[in-house]
C-alpha positions as CSV (number, residue, x, y, z in Angstrom):
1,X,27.0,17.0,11.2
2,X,29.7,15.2,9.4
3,X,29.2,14.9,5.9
4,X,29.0,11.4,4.7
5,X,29.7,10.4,0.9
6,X,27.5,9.0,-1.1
7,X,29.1,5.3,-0.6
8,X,28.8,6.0,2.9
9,X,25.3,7.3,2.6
10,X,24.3,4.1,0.8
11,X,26.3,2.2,4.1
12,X,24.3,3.6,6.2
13,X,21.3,2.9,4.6
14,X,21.9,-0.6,4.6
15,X,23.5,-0.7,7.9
16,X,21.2,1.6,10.1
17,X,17.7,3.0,8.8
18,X,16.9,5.0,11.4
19,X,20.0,6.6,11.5
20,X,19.7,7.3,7.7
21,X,16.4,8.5,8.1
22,X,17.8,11.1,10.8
23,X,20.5,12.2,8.6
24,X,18.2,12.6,6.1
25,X,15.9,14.4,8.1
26,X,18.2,17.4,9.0
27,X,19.7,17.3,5.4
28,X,16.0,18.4,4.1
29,X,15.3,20.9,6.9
30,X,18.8,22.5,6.4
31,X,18.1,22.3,2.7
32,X,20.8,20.9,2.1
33,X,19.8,19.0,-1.7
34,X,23.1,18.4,-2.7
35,X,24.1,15.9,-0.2
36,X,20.9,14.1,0.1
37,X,21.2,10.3,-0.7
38,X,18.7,10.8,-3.9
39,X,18.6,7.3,-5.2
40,X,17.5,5.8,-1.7
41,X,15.6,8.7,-0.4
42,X,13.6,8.0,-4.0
43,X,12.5,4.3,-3.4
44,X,11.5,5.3,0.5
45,X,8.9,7.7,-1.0
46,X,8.2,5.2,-3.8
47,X,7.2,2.8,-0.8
48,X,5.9,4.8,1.4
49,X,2.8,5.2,-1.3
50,X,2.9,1.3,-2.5
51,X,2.6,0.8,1.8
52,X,-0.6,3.3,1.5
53,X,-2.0,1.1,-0.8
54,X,-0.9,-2.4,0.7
55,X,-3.0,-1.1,4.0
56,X,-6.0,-0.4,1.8
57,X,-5.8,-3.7,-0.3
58,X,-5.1,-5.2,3.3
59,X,-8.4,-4.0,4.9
60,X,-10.5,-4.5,1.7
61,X,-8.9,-8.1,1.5
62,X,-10.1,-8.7,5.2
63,X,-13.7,-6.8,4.5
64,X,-14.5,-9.6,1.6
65,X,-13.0,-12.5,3.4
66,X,-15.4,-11.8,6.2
67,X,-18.5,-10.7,3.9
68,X,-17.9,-14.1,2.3
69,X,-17.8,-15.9,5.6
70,X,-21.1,-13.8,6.8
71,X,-22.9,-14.9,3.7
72,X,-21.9,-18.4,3.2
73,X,-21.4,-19.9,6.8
74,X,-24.1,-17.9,8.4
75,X,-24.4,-20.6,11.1
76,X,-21.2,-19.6,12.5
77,X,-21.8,-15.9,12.3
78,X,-20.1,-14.1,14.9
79,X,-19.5,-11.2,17.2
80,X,-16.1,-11.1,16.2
81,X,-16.4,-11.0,12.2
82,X,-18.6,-8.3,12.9
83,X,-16.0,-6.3,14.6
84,X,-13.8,-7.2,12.2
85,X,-15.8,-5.7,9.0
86,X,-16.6,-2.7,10.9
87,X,-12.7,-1.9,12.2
88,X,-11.6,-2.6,8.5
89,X,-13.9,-0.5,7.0
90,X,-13.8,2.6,9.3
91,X,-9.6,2.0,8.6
92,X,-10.8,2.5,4.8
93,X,-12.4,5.4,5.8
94,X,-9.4,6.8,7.6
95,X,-7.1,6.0,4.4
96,X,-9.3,7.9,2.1
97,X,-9.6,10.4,4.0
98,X,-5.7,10.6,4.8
99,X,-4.8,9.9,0.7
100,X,-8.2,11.0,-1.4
101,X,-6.0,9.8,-4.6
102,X,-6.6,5.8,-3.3
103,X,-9.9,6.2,-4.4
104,X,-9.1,5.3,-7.8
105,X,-7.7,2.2,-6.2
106,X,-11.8,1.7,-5.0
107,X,-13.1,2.6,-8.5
108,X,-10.5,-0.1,-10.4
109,X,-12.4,-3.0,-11.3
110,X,-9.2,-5.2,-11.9
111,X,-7.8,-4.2,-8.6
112,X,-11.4,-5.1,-6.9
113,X,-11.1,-8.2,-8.6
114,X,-7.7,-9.2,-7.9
115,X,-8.3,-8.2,-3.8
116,X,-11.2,-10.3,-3.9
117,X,-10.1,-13.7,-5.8
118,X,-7.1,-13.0,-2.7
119,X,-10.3,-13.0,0.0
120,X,-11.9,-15.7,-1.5
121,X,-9.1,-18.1,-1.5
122,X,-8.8,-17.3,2.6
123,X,-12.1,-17.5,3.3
124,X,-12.2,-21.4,1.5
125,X,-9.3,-22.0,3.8
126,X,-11.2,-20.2,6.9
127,X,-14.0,-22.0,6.2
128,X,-13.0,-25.2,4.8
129,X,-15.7,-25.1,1.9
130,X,-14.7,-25.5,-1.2
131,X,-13.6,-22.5,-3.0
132,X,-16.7,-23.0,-5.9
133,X,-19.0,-22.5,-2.9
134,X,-17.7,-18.5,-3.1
135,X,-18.9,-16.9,-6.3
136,X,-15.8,-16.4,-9.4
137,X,-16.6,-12.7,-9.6
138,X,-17.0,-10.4,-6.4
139,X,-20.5,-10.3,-4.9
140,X,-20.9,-7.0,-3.2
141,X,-21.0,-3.7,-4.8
142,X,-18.0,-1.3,-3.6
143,X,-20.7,0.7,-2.0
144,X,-21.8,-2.5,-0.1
145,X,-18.1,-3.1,1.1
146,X,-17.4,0.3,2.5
147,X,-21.2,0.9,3.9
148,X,-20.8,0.5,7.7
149,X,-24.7,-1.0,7.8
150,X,-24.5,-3.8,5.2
151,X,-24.1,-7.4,6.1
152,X,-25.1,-10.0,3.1
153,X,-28.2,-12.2,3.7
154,X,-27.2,-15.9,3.7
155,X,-27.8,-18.2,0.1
């Protein structure tokens, strides 16, 4: 393998991923530390966790939106939502059991909060109800969200 410089390393990065990512690749397994593109190889493992969480916050965000929908349009309840909460929420399952550490993502009220004024505001546009129809502060318990059984009763 030729033996790129660290400008050259930083090209590549910029100019073909998955070619960096190869070089990288046999650079690790050869153990070769010293000519590893640090600074980048850094911020890909930096996002590879913030993508972890994105997919959690993702599937949560969807879980609420369709809670929400569930309790307050219940006249348009559907097949479809249902499958919906249930994919999301066995994905959640998956992540946790993947990455044990996003739990604390699941126990952080602010974060909760946060996911769900995100899931309230697309379910007013879902719906088209106002967004006062959806309660300020998150209806459903964590335990609710994640528990593959629950489905709110209508207001």
């Amino acid at each position: 393998m030729d033996l790129l410089t660290p400008t050259k390393k930083r090209d590549l990065y910029n100019s073909d991923f998955l070619a960096w990512t190869e070089e990288t690749v046999e650079l690790l397994r050869s153990q070769q530390w010293q000519d590893l593109d640090l600074e980048n190889l850094i911020e890909e493992i930096i996002d590879l966790g913030k993508s972890q969480q994105h997919a959690l916050q993702s599937s949560l965000r969807l879980i609420l939106m369709h809670l929400l929908k569930w309790k307050y349009q219940s006249d348009r309840q559907s097949h479809s939502w249902k499958i919906t909460i249930n994919r999301e929420r066995l994905n959640i399952d998956e992540y946790l059991e993947e990455s044990p550490s996003l739990r604390r993502f699941l126990s952080d009220r602010e974060w909760i909060d946060k996911t769900y004024q995100r899931a309230r505001r697309e379910a007013m546009v879902e719906t088209n109800l106002a967004l006062a129809t959806f309660p300020v502060a998150c209806p459903f318990s964590i335990l609710e969200i994640l528990d593959l059984d629950f489905y709110p009763q209508p207001d």
